[in-house]
C-alpha positions in Angstrom: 0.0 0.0 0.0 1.3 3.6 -1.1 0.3 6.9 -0.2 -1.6 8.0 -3.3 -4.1 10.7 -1.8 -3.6 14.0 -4.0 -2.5 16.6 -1.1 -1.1 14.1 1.4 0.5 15.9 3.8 4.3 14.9 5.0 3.1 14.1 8.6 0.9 11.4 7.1 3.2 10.4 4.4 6.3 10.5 7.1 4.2 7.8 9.6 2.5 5.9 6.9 6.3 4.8 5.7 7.1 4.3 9.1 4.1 2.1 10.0 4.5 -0.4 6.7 8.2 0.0 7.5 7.6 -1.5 11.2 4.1 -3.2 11.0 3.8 -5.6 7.7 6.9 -8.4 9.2 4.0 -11.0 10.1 2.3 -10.3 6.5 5.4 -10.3 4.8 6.8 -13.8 6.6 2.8 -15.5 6.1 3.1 -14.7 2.3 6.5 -15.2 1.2 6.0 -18.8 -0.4 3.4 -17.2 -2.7 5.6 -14.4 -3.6 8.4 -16.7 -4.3 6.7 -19.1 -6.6 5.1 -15.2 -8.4 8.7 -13.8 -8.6 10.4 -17.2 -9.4 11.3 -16.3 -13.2 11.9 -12.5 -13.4 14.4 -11.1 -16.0 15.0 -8.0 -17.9 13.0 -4.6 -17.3 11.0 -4.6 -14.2 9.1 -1.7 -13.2 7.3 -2.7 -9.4 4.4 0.4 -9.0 4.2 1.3 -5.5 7.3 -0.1 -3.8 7.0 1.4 -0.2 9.6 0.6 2.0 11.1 -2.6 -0.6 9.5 -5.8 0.8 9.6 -7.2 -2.2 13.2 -6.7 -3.2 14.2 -9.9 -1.3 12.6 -11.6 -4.2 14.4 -10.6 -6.9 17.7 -11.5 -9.0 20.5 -9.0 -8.5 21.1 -8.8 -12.3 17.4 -7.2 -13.6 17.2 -3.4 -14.4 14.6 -1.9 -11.3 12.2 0.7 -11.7 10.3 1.9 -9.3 7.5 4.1 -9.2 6.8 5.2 -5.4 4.6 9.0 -4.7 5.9 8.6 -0.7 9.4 10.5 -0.6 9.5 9.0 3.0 9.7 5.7 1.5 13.2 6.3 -0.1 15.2 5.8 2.7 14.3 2.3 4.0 13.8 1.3 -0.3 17.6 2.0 -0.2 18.5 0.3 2.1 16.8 -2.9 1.9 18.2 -2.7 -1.7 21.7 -2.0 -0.3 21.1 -5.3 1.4 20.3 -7.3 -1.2 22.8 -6.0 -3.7 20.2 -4.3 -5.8 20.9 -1.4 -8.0 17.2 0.3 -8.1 16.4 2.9 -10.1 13.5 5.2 -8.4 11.5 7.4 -9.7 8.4 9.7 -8.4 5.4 9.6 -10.0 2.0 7.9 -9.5 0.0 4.6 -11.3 -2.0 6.6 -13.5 0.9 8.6 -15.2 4.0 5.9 -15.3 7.5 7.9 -16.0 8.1 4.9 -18.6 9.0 4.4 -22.0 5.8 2.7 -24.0 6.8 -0.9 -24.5 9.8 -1.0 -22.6 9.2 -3.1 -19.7 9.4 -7.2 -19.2 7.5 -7.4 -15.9 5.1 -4.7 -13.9 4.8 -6.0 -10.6 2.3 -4.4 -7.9 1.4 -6.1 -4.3 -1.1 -4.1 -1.8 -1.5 -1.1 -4.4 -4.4 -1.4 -6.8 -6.8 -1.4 -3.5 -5.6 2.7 -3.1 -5.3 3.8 -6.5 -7.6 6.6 -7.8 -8.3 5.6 -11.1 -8.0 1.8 -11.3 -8.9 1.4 -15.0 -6.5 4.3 -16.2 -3.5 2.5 -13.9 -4.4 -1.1 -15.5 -4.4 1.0 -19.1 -0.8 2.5 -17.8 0.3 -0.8 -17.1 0.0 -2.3 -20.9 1.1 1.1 -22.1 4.7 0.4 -20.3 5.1 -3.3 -20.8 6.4 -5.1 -24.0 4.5 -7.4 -26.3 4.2 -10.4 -24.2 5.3 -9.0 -21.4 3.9 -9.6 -17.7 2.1 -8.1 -14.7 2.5 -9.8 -11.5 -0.2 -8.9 -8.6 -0.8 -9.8 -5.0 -3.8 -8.0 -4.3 -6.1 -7.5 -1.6 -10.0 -7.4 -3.4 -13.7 -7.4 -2.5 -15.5 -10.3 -0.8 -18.4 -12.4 -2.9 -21.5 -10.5 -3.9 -24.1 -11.1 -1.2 -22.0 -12.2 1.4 -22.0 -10.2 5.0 -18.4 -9.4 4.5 -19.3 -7.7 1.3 -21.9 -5.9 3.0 -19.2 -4.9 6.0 -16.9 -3.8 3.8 -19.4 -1.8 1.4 -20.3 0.0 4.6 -17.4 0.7 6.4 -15.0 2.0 2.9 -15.8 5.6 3.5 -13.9 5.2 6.9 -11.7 2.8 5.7 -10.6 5.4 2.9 -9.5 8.1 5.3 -7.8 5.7 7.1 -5.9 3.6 4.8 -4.7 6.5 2.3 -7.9 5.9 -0.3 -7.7 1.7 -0.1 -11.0 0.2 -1.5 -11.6 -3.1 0.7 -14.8 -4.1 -1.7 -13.0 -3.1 -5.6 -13.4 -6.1 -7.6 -10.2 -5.5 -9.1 -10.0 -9.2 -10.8 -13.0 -8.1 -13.1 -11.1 -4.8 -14.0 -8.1 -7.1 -15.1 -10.7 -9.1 -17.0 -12.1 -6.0 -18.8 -8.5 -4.1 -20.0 -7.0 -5.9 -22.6 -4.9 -8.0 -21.5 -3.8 -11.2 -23.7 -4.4 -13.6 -21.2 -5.1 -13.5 -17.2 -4.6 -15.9 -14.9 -5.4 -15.0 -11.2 -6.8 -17.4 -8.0 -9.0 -16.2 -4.9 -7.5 -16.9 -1.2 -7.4 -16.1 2.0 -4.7 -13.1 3.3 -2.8 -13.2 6.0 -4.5 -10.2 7.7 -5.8 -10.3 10.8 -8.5 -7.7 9.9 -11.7 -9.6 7.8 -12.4 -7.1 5.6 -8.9 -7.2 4.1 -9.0 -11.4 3.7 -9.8 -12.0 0.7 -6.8 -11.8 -1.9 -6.5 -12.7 -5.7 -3.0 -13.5 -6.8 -1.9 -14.0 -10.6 -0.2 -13.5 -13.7 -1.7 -10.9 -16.7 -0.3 -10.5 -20.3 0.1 -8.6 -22.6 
């Protein structure tokens, strides 16, 4: 998750880096088989959208070209240095989902985990996403989404979003963002439904997949 509210002030952004920095290691540790097996083949150009403080940099080879395309300034610090740990030269760039800094067709993976929940424009971000990668080319997600139609947790989590988008920086917990990956474009996608490690219901349910171009 990434702070992508327009007008976000540094207080907010400052803590928000800080909490994901010290609060996600029980997340992280619960679903690191899955994000092995998703990050198992990566080569070439990969652009990850939303990096926050670099959980996901454990994951990949030391020889790829990294971009990545983080709005929090905050972030930068702790992004360094877990990349100074891995022996990662990163390449980071500000700029936000719906307006990727990136060469059309240039990119071999896009990889996003916890972000499409809190972007603004969800369609315009997927339509970003093709627009950057290369014929063929992939987009790797770990995403939190909404609960089955007519269940009570849809209903929950339906009612409690306007809260829930004040405090989680915009984050949708009922977007049905497999049917948006559907609906795009996209060659082929290939996604399953589980159960997150969260400890909050309303932010259970996860798809996890492969889309391509």
């Amino acid at each position: 998750m990434v702070c992508q509210t327009q007008g976000c002030p540094n207080w907010y952004k400052r803590f928000f880096s800080w909490a994901l920095a010290n609060g996600n290691a029980e997340y992280e540790q619960a679903i690191a088989e899955r994000k092995q097996a998703l990050f198992s083949d990566l080569h070439g150009n990969v652009l990850e959208i939303g990096p926050g403080t670099g959980v996901n940099l454990p994951y990949y080879p030391a020889d790829i070209h990294w971009i990545g395309i983080e709005p929090n300034l905050f972030m930068d610090a702790y992004l360094q240095k877990a990349a100074q740990k891995q022996g990662l030269h990163i390449d980071l760039r500000r700029g936000t989902a719906e307006s990727l800094p990136v060469k059309d067709n240039s990119m071999d993976v896009v990889v996003s985990t916890l972000v499409l929940c809190s972007v603004p424009n969800l369609n315009q971000t997927l339509q970003e996403i093709l627009r950057v990668l290369k014929p063929g080319g992939r987009f790797l997600f770990i995403e939190h989404v909404a609960a089955p139609r007519g269940t009570l947790l849809r209903q929950v989590q339906q009612g409690v979003r306007p809260v829930w988008q004040v405090l989680g920086d915009g984050c949708h917990p009922d977007r049905e963002t497999w049917l948006a990956l559907d609906q795009v474009g996209f060659a082929r996608v290939e996604y399953q439904h589980f159960s997150g490690p969260f400890p909050i219901p309303i932010v259970k349910p996860h798809i996890m997949g492969v889309a391509v171009k």
